[in-house]
Every structure is written in C-alpha cells, then in structure tokens.
C-alpha positions as CSV (number, residue, x, y, z in Angstrom):
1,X,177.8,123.9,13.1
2,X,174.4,124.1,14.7
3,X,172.1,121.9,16.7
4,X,168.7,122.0,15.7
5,X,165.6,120.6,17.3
6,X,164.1,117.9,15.1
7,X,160.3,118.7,15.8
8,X,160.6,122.3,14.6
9,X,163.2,121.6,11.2
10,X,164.1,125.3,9.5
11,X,163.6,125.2,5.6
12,X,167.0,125.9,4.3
13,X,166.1,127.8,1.0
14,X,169.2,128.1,-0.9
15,X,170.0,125.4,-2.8
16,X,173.5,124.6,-0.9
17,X,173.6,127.5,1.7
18,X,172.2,129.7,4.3
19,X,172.8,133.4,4.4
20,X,174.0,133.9,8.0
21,X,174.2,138.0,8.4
22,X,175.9,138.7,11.8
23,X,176.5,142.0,12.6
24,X,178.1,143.1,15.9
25,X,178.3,146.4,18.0
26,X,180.6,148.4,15.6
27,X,177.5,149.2,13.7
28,X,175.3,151.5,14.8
29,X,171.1,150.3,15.1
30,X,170.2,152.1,12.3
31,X,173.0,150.7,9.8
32,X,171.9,147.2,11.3
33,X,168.5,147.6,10.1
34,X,169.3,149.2,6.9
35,X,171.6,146.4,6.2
36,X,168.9,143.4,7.1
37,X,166.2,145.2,5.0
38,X,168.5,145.1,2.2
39,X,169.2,141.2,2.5
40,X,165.1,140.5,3.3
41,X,164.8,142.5,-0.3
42,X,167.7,140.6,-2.1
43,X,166.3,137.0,-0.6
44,X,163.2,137.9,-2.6
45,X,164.9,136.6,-5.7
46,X,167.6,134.5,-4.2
47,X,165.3,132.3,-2.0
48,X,167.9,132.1,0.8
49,X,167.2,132.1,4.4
50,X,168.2,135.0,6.4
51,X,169.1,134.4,9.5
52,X,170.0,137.9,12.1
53,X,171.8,138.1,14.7
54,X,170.6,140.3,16.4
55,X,173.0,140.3,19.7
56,X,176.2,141.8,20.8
57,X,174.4,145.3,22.5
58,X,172.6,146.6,25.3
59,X,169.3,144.7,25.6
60,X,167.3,147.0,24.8
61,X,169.0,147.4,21.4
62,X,169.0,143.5,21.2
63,X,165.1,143.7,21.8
64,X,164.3,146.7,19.2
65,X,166.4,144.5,16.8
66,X,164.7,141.4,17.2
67,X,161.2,143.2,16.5
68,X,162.5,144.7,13.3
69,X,163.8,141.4,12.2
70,X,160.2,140.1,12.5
71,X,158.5,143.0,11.1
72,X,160.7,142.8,7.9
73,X,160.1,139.2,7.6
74,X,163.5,137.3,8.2
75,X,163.7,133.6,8.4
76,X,164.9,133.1,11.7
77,X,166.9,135.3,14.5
78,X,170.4,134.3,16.0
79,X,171.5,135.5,19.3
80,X,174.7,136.3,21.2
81,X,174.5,136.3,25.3
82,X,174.4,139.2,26.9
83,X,178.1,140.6,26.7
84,X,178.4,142.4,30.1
85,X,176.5,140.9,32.6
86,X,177.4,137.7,31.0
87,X,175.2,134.6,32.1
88,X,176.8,132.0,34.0
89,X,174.1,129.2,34.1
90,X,171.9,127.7,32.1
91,X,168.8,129.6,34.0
92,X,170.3,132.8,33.7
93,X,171.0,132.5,30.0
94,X,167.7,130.6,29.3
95,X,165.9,133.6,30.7
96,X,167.8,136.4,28.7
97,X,166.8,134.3,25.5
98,X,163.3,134.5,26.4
99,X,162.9,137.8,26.6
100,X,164.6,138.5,23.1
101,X,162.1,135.7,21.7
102,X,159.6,137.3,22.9
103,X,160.3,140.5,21.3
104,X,159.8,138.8,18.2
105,X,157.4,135.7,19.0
106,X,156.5,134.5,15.5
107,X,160.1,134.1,14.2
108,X,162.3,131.0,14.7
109,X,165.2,132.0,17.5
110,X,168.8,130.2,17.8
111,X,171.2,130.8,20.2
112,X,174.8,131.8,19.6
113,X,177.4,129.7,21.2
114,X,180.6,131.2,20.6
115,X,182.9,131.3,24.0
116,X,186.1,132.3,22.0
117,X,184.6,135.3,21.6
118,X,181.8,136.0,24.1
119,X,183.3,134.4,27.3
120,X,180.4,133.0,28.1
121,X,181.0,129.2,27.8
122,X,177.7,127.6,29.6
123,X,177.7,123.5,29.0
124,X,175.1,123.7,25.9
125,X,173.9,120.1,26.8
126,X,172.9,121.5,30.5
127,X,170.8,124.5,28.6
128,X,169.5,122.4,26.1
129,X,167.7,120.6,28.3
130,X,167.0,123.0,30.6
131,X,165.7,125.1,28.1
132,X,162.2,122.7,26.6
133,X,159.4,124.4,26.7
134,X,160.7,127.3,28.5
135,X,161.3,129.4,25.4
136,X,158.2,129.3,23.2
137,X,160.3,130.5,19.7
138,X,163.7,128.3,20.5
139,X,164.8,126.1,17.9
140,X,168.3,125.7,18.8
141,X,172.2,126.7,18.8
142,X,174.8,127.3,16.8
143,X,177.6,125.5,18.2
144,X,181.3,127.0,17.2
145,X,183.9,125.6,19.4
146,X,186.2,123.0,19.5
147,X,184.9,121.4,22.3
148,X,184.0,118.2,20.5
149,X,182.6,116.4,23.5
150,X,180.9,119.5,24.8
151,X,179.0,119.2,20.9
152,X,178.6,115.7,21.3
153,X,176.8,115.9,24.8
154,X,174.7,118.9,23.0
155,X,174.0,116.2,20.3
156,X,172.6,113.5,22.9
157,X,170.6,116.8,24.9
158,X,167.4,116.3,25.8
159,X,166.8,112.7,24.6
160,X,168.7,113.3,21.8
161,X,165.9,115.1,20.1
162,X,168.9,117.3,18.5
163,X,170.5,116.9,15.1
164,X,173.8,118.0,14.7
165,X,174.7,119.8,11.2
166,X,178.1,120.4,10.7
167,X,179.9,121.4,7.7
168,X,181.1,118.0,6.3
169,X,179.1,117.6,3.2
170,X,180.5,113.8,3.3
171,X,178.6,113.2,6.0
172,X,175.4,113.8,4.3
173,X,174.6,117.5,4.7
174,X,173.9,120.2,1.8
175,X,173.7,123.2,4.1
176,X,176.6,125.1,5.6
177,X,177.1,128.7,6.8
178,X,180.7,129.9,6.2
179,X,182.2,133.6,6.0
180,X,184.3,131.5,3.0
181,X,181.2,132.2,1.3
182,X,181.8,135.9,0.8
183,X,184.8,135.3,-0.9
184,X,185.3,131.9,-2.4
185,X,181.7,130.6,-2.9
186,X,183.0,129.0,-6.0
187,X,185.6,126.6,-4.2
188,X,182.3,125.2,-1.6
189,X,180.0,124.7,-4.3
190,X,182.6,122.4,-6.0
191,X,183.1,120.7,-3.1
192,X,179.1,120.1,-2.9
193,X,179.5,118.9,-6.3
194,X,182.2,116.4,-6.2
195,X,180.8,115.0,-2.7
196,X,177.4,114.4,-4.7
197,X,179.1,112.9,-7.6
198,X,180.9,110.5,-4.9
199,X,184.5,112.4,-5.6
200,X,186.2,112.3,-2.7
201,X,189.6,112.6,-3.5
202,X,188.3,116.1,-5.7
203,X,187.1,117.3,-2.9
204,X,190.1,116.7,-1.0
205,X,191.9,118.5,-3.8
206,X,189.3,121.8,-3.8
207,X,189.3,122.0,0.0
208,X,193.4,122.3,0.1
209,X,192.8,125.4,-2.0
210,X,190.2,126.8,-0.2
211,X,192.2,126.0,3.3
212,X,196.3,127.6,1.3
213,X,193.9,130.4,-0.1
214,X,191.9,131.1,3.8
215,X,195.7,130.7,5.4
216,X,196.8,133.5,3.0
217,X,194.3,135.7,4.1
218,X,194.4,136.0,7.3
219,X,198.0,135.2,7.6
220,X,198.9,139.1,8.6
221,X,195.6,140.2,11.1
222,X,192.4,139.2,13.0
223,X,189.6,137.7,10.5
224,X,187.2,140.6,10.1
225,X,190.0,143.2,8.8
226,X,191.5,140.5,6.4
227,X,188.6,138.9,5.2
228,X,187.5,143.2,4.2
229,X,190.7,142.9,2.1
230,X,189.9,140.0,0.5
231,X,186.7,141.0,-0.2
232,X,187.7,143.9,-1.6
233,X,190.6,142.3,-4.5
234,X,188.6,139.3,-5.2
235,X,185.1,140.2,-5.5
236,X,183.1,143.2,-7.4
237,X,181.7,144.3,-3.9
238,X,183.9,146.9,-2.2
239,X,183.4,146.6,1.3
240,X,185.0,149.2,2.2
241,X,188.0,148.8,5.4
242,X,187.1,147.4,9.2
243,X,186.3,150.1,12.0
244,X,187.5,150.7,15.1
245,X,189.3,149.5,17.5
246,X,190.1,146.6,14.4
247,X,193.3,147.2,13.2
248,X,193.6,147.2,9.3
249,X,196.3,146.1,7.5
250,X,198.9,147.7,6.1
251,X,199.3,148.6,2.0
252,X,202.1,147.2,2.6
253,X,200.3,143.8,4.0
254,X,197.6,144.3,1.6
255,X,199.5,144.3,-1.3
256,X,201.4,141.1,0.2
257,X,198.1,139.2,0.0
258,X,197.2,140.0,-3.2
259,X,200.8,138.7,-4.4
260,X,200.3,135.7,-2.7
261,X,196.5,134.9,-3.7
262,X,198.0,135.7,-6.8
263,X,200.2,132.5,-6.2
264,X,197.9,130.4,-5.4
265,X,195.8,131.5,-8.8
266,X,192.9,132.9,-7.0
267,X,193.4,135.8,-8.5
C-alpha cells in the first residue's frame, strides 16, 4: 500500500496500474540506468507511471541514481533507507531522504517502508509528521508491513492529511502495484472488472486463483528466484535466472512448478 499526501496527489497514468520498477544492489549502476531508460521509453506509448527506486546502495550511488531518474524524466522516485548505517529515528531518516531529494528536486520522492527486509522499522506516523516541510520533493511512503496499527497511525499522521491506498479494489481504489503484475496481469484486471461491475463473489472466485497459482510459485524458494521461473514458463519475456547470493531452483523444482501451474490451468 502507500500513503500519499493529499495536497500533492500523483497522476496514476495507467488505466488500473502503476509500474513500480525496484531494482536492488545485485545490479550494477550502469544496468540500473539502462534498465529505467528502457521503461521511460516504453511508458511513451503505455502512459504508465514509472516510479524508481533508486535505493538499496552506497549513497553516493543512491544520489547519481536519483539524478538520472530526473534527467530521463520518470514520474516519481522511491527510496529504500540507507542499508548500513541504518537510521534509527525519524530525524536521522528524514535527513537521509533530503538529501536524495535533493539530488533530484523537480521529481516527486516516496519513501520505502519495508522493515522485513531493510531492518529499519522507524514508527512511519512519528516521521510523517516529523517530516512536513522538511523535505521540499516528499510526497509520501509506501507502507508494506503488516503492522496494521502502525498503517493506521500513518493514516491519521499529520492531521490526517494522508490517504491510505491499499490494494482492495472494493474499497474504492483502481490503482495497485503488485509483482503479480509481471506474471498474471490478466487475473487483476478481472478482478478490477468484476469489482466495477459490483461482482463480488467473481472476484472472490478470480482472487483464489491468483492466491493457489502465487502459493504454487513460490512454494519451493524466496520470491525473486521463483517469480524468474514463473516469468520465464508463463510469459514471452525470458528473464533470464536470479544472481547471486539467490539461490535458484532446481530443474528439478522448476519442472515441479510448471506441472503444478499446469494444474491449476495457468498454463
């Protein structure tokens, strides 16, 4: 989900969904910004939003990243904390996010919330309001934890100036960013669709497929390496396999997936 500041609303330009391209350290800076150009370029004719993230390196690397961003012209930037000398209040990470937005002060900036992964697990309602008008290009976080009341609290941050868009299209909202996407986009749109046309109970139906076919892939290894897989048997892009230190799967493994997406007619 992500919390947004209501004065400075992002235009969502897809018709359902947001492109969200997060690249971590496994790739070099020079892939990173090969890669972004090539989604700026393909957004041309898509009229999605691109949204970087530019984090997850050595700040210095985080800063040259933001700048391309800008300089190609993506929609808005997303940014992890800083991974080693991780920030541990709301000051601390409020002035590590200044300094990437200033490295790219005309594009829209959203921080990364993500302790699972990151460690770094400041209370977002205690930055959110510590954070107004302290970061000129800040226009929010995306939230992804299960920490329901720590979302909540983020929700009622600063005067509760703060929408909260999660990805429940029955509550109202036509915009979600899911790594599903890559794989399944069929299976979300349909949901979209039925939600619009007030069918609950077939979106009910669609979701259990898309939830048995997710649970088959990454039944046997960590997301990234499974979702590659995936990728790879049900769509025309070959993504090629995860780098190091990910652990791939097996043929073996592989070849159970396909039998079992195979089952559940997704392929």
């Amino acid at each position: 989900m992500m919390i947004r500041d209501k004065r400075r609303t992002l235009a969502l330009h897809s018709e359902a969904f947001v492109h969200q391209y997060l690249m971590f350290s496994i790739k070099i800076l020079a892939e990173r910004k090969s890669v972004t150009e090539e989604w700026v370029k393909a957004a041309k004719s898509t009229k999605q939003h691109v949204m970087v993230q530019v984090g997850g390196c050595p700040l210095p690397d985080v800063l040259e990243l933001a700048k391309h961003a800008e300089q190609v012209g993506v929609d808005s930037i997303l940014c992890l904390p800083e991974l080693y000398f991780k920030p541990s209040t709301p000051h601390e990470l409020i002035n590590y996010l200044k300094i990437v937005g200033e490295a790219a002060p005309k594009t829209p900036l959203l921080y990364y919330h993500i302790p699972a992964w990151t460690g770094v697990n400041i209370n977002m309602a205690n930055f959110l309001n510590e954070s107004v008008g302290k970061i000129p290009t800040f226009h929010g976080i995306k939230y992804t934890s299960n920490d329901l009341d720590g979302g909540a609290a983020a929700l009622r941050a600063n005067d509760g100036k703060y929408a909260l868009l999660a990805a429940a299209f029955t509550l109202g909202f036509d915009s979600a960013i899911a790594t599903t996407l890559n794989i399944l986009p069929q299976y979300s749109v349909q949901i979209l669709n039925a939600i619009n046309d007030s069918n609950v109970e077939e979106a009910r139906a669609i979701q259990n497929k898309l939830t048995a076919a997710s649970s088959v892939i990454t039944k046997n290894g960590a997301w990234v390496p499974t979702m590659k897989v995936a990728m790879n048997l049900i769509t025309p892009i070959n993504v090629g396999l995860a780098r190091p230190p990910l652990q791939n799967l097996t043929t073996e493994l592989s070849n159970e997936m396909q039998n079992s997406l195979k089952a559940e007619a997704v392929l």
